[in-house]
N, C-alpha and C positions, 0 to 999 in steps of 0.2 A: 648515603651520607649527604650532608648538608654543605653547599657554601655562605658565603656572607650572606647571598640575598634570598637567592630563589633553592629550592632542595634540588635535591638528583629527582626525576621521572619512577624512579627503579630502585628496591636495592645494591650496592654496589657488591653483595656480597655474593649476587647470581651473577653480576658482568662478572666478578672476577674467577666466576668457575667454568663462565660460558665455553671455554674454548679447550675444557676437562673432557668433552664427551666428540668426539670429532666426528663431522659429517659421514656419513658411508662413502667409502671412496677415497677417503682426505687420508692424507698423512700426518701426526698431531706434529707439532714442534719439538724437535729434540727438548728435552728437559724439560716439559710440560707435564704436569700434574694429569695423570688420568685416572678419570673416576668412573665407576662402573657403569652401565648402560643400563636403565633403569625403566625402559619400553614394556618389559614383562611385568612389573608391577601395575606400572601403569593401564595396561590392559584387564588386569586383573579387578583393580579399582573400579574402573570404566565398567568392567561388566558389574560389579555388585550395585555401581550405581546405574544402570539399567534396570537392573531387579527390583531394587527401591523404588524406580520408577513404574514401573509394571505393577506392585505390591500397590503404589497410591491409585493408578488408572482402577485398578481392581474396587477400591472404595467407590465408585459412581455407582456401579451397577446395586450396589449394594446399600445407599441413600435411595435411590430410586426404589427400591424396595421399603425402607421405613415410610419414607411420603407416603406411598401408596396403604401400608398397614397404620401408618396414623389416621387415614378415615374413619377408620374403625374402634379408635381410642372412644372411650367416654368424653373425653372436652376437646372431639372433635382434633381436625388437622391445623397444623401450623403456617404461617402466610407463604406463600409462594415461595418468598423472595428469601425464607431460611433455607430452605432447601436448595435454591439456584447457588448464594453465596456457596454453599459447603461444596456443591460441585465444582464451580469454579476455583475453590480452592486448591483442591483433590488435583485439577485437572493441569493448573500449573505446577502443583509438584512436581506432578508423572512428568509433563512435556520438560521442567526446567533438568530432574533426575537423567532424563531418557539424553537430554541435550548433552548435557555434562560429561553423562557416560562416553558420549562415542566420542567427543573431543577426547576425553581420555584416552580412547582406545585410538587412535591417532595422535598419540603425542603433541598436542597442540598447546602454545605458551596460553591462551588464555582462558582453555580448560582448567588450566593445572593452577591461574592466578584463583578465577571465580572457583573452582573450587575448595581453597585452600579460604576465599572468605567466606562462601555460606558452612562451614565447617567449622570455622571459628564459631560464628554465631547460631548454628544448631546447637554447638557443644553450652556455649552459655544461657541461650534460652531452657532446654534442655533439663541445665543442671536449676532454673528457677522452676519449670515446671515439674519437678523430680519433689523439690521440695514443697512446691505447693499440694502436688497430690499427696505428700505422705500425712500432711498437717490436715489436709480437709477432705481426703478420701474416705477417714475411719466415720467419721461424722457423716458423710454422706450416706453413704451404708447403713448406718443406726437409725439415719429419719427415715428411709426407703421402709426398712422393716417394720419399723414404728408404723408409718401411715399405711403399709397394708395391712397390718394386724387391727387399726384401729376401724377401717375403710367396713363396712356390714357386708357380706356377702363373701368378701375375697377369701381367699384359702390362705392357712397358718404360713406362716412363714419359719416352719423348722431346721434352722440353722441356727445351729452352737456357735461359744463366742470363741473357740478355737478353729472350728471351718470359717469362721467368716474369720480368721487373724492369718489363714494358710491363703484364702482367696487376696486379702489385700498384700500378703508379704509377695506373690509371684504377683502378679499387677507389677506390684510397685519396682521388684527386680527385672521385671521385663520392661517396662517403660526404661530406668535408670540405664538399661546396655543399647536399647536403639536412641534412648536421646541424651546418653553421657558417654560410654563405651566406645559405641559406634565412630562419631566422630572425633572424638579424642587419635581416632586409628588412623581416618584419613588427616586429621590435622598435620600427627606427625609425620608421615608418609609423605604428603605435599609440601611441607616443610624443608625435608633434606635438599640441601645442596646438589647431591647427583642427579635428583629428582627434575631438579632445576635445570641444572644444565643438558639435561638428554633431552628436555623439549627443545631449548633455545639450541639442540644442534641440530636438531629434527625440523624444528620447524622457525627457520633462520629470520622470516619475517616479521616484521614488529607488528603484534597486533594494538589493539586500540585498547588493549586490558595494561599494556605499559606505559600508558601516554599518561599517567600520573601514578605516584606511592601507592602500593597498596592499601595501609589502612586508610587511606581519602579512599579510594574505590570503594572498600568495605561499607564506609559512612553513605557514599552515591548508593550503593545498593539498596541499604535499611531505607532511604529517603524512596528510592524507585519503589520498593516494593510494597512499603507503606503506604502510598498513594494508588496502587491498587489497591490495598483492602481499605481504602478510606472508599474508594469508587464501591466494591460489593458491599459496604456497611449501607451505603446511601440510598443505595438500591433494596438490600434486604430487611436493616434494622435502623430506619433512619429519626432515629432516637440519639439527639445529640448533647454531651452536657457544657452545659455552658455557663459557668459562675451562677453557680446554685439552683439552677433550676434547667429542665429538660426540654429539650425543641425538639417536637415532635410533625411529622407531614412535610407539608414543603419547606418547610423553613431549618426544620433539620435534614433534609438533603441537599439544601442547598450551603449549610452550615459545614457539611461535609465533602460537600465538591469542590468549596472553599478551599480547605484545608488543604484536601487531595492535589490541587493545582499548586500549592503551596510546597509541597514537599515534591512535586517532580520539578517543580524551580529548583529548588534547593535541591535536589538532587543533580540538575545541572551544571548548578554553580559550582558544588563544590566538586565535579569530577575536571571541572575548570580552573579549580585551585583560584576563583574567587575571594579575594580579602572580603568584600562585604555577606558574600553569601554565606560565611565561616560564621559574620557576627551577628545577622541575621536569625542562622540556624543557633547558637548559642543562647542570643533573646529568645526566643519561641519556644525553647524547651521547657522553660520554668513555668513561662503563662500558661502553657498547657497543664502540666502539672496543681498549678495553681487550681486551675477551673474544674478537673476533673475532682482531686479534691475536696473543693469546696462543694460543688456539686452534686457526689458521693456523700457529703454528709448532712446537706441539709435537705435536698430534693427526693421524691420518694419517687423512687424507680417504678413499681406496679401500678402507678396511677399513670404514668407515661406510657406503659404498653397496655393498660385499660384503653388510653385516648387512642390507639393501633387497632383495637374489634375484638382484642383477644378475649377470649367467655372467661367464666369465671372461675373453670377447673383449672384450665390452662394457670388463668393468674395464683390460683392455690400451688399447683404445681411447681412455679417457678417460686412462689411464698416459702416453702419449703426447703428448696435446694439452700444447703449451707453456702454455699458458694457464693450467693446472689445475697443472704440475710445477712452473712457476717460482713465483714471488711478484709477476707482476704485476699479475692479480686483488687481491692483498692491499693492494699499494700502491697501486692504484687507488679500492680501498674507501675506504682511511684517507687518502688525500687528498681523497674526496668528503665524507667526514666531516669533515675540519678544516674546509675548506671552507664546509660547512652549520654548524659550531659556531661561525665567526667570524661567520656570518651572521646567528644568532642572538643572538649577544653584540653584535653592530648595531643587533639590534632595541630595546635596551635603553629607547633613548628613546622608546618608544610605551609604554611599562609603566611609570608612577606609580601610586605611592601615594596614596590621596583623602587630602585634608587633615582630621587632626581638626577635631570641631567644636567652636567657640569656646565659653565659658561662655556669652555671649547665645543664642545659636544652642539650646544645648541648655536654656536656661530656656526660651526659646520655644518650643519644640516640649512641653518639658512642660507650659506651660500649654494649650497648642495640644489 
């Protein structure tokens, strides 16, 4: 809950169950509310997300493997730095899964905070990548078959257009339960109340996951973790757009470390509960929006990864992908970005102004 100026740190609705699950040892308060003890779930959680962590370490070994079988492609391997970003990305999942878990498994308050936000926003990225695979998955499949059938030499591509409607419907159902299902489960699960209060009796210490509201943490995180992938873009695909046209080499790395520096500001500000870094992060959403954009429709992307070395299968290659020729990447961007601007324009009520101080107030301090 809110007062006049500044908000509460915390929901009020976990202090007021905090003292529902009582210490080992303690004796609750006569007449006190108790709620169930909820360590076995938690454990439970904790280890699935272990597994998920384990499941993403398992992708390295197995990138490290296409790098090596892309030598062998006809248009040749792809730059270093695609194959480093995907590990690194791989590698923070597993480590951030792996982390999570055992905070779980130790009932810890700020296991149970961060996982309760990247679950939120697995479940809504998720439900956008759910929809964007069912709209440009079918299509993708059509030109794959298409250009081996037309390619001299390759072998027929004999799949019916009911095998190929069984293979996209289990894709599509299996993506929708690990990136809709899944966390929908721990959302609700870390949500409850009991949940709540069996860390906060377990682990009595305030961590640094309660030092501001939730959904502000949620926004520090999106801003944290986007500034690492703006750092592996820069390094990998350092192809930047910028009001209609693409920066490519140093100047789109540097256009991205830019940015990258930018949002772990602003990732500090607002875990700061910063008034300007609120309005700040608010301005910067649209410009970005704006430029990508603008950019996306007037700038021609394969003449930018021409200027990168890449041959000219490769460029055929990515010519091809629906994905890359249509505009549904773009539309995908700029409704993740409205999205996250409406969310931030939410957050409005955790960012007050401190109240001036009164003529007493400031007599007192200077005789003070």
């Amino acid at each position: 809950m809110e007062n006049e100026h500044t908000p509460e740190p915390a929901p009020s609705s976990e202090s007021a169950v905090a003292a529902a699950v009582p210490l080992a040892g303690s004796v609750p308060a006569p007449g006190a509310p108790t709620l169930p003890d909820r360590s076995t779930g938690l454990m439970i959680f904790g280890v699935l997300q272990i597994i998920l962590g384990l499941i993403a370490a398992l992708m390295v070994p197995l990138i490290a493997l296409g790098a090596f079988l892309s030598h062998l492609a006809p248009g040749g391997a792809l730059r270093p730095g695609h194959y480093l970003s995907a590990v690194c990305s791989y590698v923070f999942i597993a480590v951030a899964f792996v982390w999570l878990g055992i905070g779980s498994v130790r009932t810890k308050r700020w296991a149970r905070s961060l996982t309760l936000v990247v679950s939120w926003y697995w479940m809504i990225l998720g439900a956008l990548i759910t929809v964007l695979m069912t709209a440009a998955l079918p299509v993708a499949m059509r030109t794959a078959l298409q250009m081996q059938e037309n390619t001299p030499g390759a072998p027929s591509a004999a799949v019916s257009t009911g095998v190929m409607a069984v293979i996209l419907t289990i894709i599509i159902v299996f993506s929708a339960i690990v990136l809709v299902v899944v966390p929908i489960a721990f959302v609700i699960f870390y949500s409850r109340q009991d949940v709540a209060a069996t860390c906060r009796a377990r682990d009595p210490v305030e961590p640094w996951t309660d030092r501001t509201p939730l959904p502000v943490l949620g926004a520090s995180i999106v801003y944290f973790v986007g500034a690492l992938y703006l750092l592996a873009t820069a390094v990998s695909t350092p192809v930047f757009p910028f009001f209609g046209r693409y920066l490519t080499g140093i100047a789109g790395f540097v256009c991205f470390f830019v940015l990258a520096a930018l949002d772990a500001f602003l990732a500090v500000a607002l875990f700061r509960l910063r008034v300007w870094g609120w309005w700040l992060a608010v301005v910067t959403v649209p410009v970005r929006a704006v430029s990508m954009a603008f950019t996306f429709a007037k700038a021609d992307l394969m003449q930018a990864y021409s200027k990168m070395g890449m041959s000219d299968t490769q460029l055929q290659m990515l010519q091809s992908n629906p994905f890359l020729r249509s505009r549904v990447i773009l539309w995908w961007s700029l409704i993740s970005l409205v999205i996250f601007f409406g969310y931030l324009f939410w957050l409005k009520r955790y960012f007050r102004n401190p109240p001036a101080p009164s003529t007493v107030e400031t007599l007192s301090a200077s005789a003070g």
